[in-house]
Each structure stands twice: as C-alpha cells, then as structure tokens.
LUMGUKOL-239181 format. One record per residue (C-alpha): y, z, x. Coordinates in steps of 0.02 Angstrom, whole numbers, plus 32768, in hexadecimal, padded with zeros to 4 digits. Layout:
# residues N
YZX;...
//
This chain:
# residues 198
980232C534E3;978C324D348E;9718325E353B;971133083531;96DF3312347C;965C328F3495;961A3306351E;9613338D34B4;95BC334D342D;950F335E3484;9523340B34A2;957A34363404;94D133D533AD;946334283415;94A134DA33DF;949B34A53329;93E634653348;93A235293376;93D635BE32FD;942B36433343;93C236E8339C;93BC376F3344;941837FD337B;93DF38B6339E;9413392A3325;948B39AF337D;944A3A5833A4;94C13AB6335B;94AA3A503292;93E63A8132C6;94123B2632D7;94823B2B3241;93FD3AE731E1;93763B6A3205;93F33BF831E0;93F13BAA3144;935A3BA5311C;93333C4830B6;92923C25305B;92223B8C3057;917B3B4C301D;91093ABD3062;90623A7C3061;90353A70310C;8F933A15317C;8F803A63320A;8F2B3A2D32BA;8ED13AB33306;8EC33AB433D7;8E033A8933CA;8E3E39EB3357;8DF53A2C32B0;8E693A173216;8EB13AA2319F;8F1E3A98310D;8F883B0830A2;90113B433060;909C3BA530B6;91263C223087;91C53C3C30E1;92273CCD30C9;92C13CE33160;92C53D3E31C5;921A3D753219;91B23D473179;91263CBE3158;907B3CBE30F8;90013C233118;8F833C1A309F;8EE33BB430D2;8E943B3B304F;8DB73B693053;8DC13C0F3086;8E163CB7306F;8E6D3C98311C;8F203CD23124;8FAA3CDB31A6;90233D5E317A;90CC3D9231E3;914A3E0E31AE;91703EC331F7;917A3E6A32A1;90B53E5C3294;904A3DCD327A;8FA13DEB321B;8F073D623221;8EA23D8E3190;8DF93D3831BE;8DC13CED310C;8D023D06313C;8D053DC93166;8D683E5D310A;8D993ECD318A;8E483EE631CE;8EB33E593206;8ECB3E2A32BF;8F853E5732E0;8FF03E393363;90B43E47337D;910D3DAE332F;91873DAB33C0;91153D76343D;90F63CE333D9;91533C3E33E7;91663C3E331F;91D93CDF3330;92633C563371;92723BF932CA;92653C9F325E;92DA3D0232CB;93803D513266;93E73CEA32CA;93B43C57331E;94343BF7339F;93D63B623400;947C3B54346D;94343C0734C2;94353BD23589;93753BB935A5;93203BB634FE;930F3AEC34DC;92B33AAB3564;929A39E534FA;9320397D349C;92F938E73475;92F8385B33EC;9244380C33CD;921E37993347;92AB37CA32C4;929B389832EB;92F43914335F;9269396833BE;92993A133400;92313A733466;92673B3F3474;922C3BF434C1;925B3C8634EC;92D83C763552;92B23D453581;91E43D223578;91C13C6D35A6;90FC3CA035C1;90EA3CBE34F5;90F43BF134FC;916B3B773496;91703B2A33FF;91AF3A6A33D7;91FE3A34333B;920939A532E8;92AB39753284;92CE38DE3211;939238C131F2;940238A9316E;93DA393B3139;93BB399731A5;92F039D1317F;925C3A2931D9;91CD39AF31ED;915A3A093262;913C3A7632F3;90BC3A843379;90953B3033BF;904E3B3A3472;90243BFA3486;902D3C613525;8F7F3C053550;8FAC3B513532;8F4E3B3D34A4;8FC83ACC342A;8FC53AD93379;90113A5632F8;90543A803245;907D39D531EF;90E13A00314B;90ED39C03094;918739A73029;91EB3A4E3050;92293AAF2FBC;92C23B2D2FD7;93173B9C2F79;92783BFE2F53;92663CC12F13;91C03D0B2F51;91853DBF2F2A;91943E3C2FB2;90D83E532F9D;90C33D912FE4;90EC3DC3309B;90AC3E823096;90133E8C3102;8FED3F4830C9;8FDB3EFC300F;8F6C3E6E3065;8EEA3EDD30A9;8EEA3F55301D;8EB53ED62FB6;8E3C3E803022;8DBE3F1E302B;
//
C-alpha cells in the first residue's frame, strides 16, 4: 500500500501543480440565458471588416429589436419590424433597409432561441476562460454565422463576430451590460427615425 501511494504522489502533485480547464458552458444554460435577456444596454467598440474602429452605445430590446448608436456622427443601426435601417450620419435621405432575417444577428434576437436545433451551432469550444459558439441558419446557411463569446459564472454576453453572406466579419466588443432596462417604443421605431432626420 505504502508503494502505491508513493507512486501516486507524483501524479497526484503534478495535477495540483496545473489548475483545472475550464469547462464550456452548456448550450442549453446559453440558450436559457438569451431568453432571458429582455432589455440591455452597453457601450460597445466595434471592428469594422476594413479594420477601422467604431464605438457606441447599443440597445437591446427581445425579440427582433436593437438600436446602435455611433459616437462622431449621426450614424445609426436600427432593427425592429423585421427590418434593419442604416441611417448614414453624413447624408439625410432614407435609410438602407434590408430584412433582419437574413442577417446572422436575427439568431440572438429571435422570440425563441434553442442552440440544441440540429444544425444551427457549427463551433463549441472553450478558449481562454469563454465559451465560443459559432451559429446560422440552420434553414439559410448562405446569410453567414455569427460567434459569441461567453464568460461564466454568470452566465454573460461578451461579444460576437458577424461574418455576412460575403465573408466580411464584423466584431462588437461590449462594455459593462446593464439589464433590466425600460426604453420608449420610439427608441427602436425606424418610421420616427427618418421623420426626424429630414
């Protein structure tokens, strides 16, 4: 007996020595999470696809709404209606609009979002501390994907990269979240937007 636990104590010393991996954290408490998550507000820097910087602030309103407002310009990136409207900051005329679903954003505003869905996470992994997830469309995998980045304990939205139906990839980095939130309806109308813009 005394052999064996002299053997062991190498090992035993040599677990003790490294701290243990971080583990992934399951789908399904993601998924719970982002239900949850009614209304939020962040600062946010974001990484453009050409490498040029942005920053903001950004309003969440589940399902299907979100308003990022652009720091140095009248820029604004409105989604509600199952539209999204880029308001170019430099001109006045109307927004650019195109159908939120055929973005990869529509997966973390959607009603009712279920990462177990056969085909939709195509990445799961643990890197440095976070659970990076990586989803589409499981109907429309051409609109692109979008990863997340999750810290643990709790549970908490870090960032996401978009990479849109031509492979450009876009990175929103965000602030301290705050939850909880009540935001006018007029926040995410984009009627009200471009009536006031002219």
């Amino acid at each position: 007996m005394k052999l064996k636990t002299l053997a062991l104590a190498p090992v035993l010393c040599l677990a003790m020595a490294f701290p243990a991996l971080a583990e992934k954290i399951p789908l399904n408490e993601i998924s719970r999470y982002l239900n949850g998550l009614k209304t939020a507000k962040a600062d946010f820097t974001q990484v453009n696809a050409d490498g040029s910087i942005s920053t903001g602030v950004v309003y969440i309103h589940r399902p299907n709404r979100v308003r990022f407002e652009y720091k140095g310009d009248r820029t604004l990136v409105l989604a509600s209606a199952g539209q999204v409207a880029v308001f170019d900051g430099k001109t006045r005329g109307t927004p650019q609009q195109y159908p939120l679903s055929k973005t990869p954003l529509s997966l973390i505003l959607a009603p009712n979002i279920n990462l177990g869905q056969a085909r939709m996470v195509t990445g799961y992994a643990e890197k440095k501390n976070t659970t990076v997830v990586t989803a589409q469309d499981p109907q429309h995998p051409e609109y692109g994907n979008i990863q997340m980045v999750f810290s643990a304990n709790p549970t908490q939205l870090r960032q996401w990269v978009v990479t849109d139906d031509t492979g450009k990839r876009t990175t929103v980095i965000l602030g301290e979240m705050r939850t909880g939130l009540s935001f006018p309806p007029s926040t995410f109308t984009i009627e009200n937007e471009i009536a006031r813009r002219k």
